[in-house]
N, CA, C and O of each residue as an XYZ file, in Angstrom:
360
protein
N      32.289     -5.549     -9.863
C      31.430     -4.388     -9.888
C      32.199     -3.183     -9.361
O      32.758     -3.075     -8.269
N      32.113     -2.258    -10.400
C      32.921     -1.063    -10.041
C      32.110      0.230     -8.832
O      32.712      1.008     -8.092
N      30.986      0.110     -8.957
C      29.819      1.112     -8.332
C      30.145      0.036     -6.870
O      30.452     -1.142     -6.686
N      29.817      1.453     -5.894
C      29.320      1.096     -4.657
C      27.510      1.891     -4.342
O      26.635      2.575     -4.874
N      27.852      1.197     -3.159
C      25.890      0.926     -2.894
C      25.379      2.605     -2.899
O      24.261      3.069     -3.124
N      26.641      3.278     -2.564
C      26.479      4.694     -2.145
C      26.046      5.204     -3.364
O      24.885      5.484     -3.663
N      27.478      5.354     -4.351
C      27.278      6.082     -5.731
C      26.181      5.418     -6.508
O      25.716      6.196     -7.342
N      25.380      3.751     -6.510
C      24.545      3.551     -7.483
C      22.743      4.441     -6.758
O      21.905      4.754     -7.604
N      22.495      4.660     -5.523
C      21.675      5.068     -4.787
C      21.926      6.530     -5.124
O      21.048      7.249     -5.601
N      22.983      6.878     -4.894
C      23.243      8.674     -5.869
C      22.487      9.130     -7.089
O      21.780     10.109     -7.327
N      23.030      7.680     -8.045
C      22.691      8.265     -9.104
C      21.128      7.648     -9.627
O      20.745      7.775    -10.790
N      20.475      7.098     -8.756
C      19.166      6.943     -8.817
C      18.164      7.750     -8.332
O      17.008      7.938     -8.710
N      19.049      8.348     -7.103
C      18.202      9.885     -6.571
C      18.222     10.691     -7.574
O      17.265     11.450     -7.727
N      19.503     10.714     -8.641
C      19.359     12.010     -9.640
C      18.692     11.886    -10.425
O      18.167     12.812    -11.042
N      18.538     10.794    -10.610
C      17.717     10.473    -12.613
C      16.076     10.347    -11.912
O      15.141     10.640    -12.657
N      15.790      9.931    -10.550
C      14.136     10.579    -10.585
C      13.786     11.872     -9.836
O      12.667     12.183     -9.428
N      15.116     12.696     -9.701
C      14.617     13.893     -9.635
C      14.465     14.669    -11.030
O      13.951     15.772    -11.211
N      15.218     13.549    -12.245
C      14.980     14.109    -13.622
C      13.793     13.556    -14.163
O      13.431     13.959    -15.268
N      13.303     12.925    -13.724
C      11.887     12.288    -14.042
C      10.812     13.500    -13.374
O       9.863     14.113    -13.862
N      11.218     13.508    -12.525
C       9.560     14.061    -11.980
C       9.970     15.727    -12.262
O       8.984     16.464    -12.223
N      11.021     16.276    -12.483
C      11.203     17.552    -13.275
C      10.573     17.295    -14.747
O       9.635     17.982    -15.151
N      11.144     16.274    -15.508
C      10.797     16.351    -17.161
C       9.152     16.115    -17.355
O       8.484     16.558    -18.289
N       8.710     15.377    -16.337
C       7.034     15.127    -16.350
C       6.502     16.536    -16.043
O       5.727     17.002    -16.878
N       6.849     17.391    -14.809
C       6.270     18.509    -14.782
C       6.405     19.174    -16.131
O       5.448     19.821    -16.557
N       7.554     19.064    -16.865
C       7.605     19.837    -18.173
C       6.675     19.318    -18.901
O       5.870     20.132    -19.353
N       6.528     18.309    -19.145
C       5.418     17.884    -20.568
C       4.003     17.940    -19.700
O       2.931     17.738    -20.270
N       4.064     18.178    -18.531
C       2.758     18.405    -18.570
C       2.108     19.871    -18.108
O       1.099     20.224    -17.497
N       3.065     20.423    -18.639
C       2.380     22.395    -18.765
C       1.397     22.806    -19.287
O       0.760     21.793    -19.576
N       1.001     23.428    -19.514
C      -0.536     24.091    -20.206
C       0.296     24.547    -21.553
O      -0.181     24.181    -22.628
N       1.515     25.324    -21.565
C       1.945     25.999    -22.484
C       2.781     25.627    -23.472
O       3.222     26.220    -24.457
N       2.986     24.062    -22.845
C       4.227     23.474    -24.205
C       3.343     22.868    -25.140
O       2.242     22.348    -24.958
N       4.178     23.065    -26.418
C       3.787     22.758    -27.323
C       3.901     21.101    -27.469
O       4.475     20.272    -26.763
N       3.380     21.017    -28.273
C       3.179     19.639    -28.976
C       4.194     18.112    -28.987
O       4.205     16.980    -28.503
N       5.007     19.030    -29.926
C       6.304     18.382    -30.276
C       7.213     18.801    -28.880
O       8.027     17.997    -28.427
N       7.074     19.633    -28.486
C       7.603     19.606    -26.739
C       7.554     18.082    -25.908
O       8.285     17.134    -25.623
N       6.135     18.576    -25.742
C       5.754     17.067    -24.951
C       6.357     15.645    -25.357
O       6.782     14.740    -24.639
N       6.264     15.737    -26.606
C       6.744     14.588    -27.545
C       8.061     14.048    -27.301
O       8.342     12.856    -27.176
N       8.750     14.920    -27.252
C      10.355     15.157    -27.089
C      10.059     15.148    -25.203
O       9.856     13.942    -25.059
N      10.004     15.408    -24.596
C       9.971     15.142    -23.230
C       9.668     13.471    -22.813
O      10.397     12.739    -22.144
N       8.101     13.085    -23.563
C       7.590     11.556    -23.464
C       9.076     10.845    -23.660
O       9.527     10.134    -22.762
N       9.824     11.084    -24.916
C      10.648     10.190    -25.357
C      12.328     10.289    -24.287
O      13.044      9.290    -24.218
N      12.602     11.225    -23.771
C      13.181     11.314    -22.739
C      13.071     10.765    -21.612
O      14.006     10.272    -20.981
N      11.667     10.817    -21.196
C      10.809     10.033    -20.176
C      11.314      8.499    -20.315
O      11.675      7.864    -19.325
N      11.312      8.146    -21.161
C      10.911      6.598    -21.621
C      12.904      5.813    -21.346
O      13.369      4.730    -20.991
N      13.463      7.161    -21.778
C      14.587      6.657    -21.863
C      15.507      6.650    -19.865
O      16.091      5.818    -19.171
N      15.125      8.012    -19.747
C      15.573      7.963    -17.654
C      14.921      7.082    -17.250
O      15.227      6.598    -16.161
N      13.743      6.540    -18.018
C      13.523      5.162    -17.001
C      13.300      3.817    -17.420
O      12.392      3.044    -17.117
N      14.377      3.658    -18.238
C      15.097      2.468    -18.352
C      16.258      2.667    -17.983
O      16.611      1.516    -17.728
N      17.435      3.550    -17.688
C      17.945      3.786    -17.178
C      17.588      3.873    -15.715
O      18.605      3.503    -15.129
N      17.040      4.051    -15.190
C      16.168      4.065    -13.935
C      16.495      2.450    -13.389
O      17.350      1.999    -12.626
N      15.559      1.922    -14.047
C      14.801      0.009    -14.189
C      16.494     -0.835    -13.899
O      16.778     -1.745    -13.120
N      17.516      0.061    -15.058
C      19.074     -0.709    -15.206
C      19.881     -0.604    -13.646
O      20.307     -1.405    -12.814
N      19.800      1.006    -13.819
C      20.191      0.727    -12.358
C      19.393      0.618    -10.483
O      19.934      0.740     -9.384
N      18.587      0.466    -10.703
C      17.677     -0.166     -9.610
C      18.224     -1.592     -9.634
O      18.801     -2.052     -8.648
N      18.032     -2.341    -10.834
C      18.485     -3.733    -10.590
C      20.362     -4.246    -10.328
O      20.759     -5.166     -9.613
N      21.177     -3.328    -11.144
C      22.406     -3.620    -10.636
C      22.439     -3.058     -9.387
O      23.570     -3.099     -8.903
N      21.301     -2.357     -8.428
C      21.575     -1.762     -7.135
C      20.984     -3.089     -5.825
O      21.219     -3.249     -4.627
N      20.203     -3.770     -6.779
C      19.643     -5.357     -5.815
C      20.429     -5.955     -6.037
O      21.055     -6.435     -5.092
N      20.836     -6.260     -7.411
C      22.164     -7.339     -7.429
C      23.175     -7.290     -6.316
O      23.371     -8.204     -5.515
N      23.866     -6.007     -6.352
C      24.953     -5.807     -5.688
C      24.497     -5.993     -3.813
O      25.178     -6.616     -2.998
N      23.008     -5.160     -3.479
C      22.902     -5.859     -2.185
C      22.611     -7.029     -1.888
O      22.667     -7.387     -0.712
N      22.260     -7.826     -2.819
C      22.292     -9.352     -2.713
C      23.528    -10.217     -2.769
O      23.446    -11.332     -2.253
N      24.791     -9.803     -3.394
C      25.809    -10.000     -3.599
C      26.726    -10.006     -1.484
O      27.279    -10.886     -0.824
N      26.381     -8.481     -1.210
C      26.772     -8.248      0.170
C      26.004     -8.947      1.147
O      26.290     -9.047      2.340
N      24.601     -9.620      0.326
C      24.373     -9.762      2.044
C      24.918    -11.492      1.968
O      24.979    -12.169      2.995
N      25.207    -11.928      0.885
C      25.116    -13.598      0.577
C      26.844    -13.662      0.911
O      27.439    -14.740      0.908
N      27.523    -12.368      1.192
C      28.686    -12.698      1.206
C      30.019    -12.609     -0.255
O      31.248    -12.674     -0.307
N      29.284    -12.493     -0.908
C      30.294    -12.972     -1.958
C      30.884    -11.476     -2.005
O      32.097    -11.466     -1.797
N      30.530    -10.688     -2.144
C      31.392     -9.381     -2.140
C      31.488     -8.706     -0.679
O      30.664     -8.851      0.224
N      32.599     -7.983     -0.642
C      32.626     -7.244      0.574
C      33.179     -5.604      0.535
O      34.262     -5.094      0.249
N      31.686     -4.995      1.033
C      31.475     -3.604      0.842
C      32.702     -2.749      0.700
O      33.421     -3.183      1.600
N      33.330     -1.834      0.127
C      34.228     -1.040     -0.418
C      34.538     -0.184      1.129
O      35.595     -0.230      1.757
N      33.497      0.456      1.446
C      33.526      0.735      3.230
C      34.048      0.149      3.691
O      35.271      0.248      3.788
N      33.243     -0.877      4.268
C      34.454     -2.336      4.864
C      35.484     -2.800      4.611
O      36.037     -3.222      5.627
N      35.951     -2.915      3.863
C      37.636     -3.032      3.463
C      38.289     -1.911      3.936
O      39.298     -2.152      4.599
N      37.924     -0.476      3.742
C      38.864      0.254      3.861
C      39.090      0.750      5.260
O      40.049      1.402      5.675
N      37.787      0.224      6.063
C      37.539      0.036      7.630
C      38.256     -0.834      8.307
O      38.780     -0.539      9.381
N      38.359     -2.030      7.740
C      39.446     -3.098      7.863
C      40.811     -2.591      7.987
O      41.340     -2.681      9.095
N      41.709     -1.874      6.648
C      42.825     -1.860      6.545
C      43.254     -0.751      7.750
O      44.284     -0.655      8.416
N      42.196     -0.078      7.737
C      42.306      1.073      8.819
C      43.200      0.359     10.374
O      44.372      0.276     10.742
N      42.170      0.054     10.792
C      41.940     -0.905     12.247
C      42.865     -1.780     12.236
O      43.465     -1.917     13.302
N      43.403     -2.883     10.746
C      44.389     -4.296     11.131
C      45.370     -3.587     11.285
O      45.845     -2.728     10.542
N      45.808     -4.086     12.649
C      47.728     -3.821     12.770
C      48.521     -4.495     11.478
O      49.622     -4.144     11.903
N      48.743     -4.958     10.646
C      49.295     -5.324      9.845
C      49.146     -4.585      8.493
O      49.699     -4.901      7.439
N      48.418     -3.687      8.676
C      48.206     -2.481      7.631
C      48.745     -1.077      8.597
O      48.549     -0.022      7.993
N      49.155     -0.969      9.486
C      49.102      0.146     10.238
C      50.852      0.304      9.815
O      51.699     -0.586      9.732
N      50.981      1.765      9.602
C      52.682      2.113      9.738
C      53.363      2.487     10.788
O      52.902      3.275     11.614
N      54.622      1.921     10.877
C      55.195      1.757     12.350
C      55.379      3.160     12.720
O      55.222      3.960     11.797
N      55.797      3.819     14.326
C      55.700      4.897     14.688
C      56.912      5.171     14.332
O      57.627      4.394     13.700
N      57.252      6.359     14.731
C      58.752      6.738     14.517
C      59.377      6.888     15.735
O      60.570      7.188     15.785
């Protein structure tokens, strides 16, 4: 898995701040018809996209907490801290 917990939680904050923007749009007094129409079908699509990544976002914390992967943070917290990653002084 290429996404971390950070960037898939990013991009789930963005796509329902595009949800609840595109709903205020189709539901104006002043749009037309085929507006709404074209908004519904947008709707339908950010949230399956939505649904896709919500679930690769449980997968992956189920993945960290069972162990089998280890957080992208943590590794690079690791290499930080192990003397055996550290470069000698001068």
């Amino acid at each position: 898995m290429a996404e971390t917990v950070g960037s898939l939680v990013d991009k789930l904050s963005i796509i329902e701040l595009k949800i609840y923007h595109m709903a205020e749009q189709a539901a104006r007094d002043d749009a037309a018809p085929d507006f709404r129409d074209r908004c519904n079908q947008r709707l339908e699509v950010m949230r399956l996209q939505r649904d896709d990544l919500a679930e690769e976002l449980s997968t992956l914390l189920a993945d960290i907490a069972s162990g089998r992967v280890v957080p992208k943070v943590y590794r690079q917290f690791k290499m930080y801290n192990d003397p055996q990653y550290k470069r000698p002084s001068a």
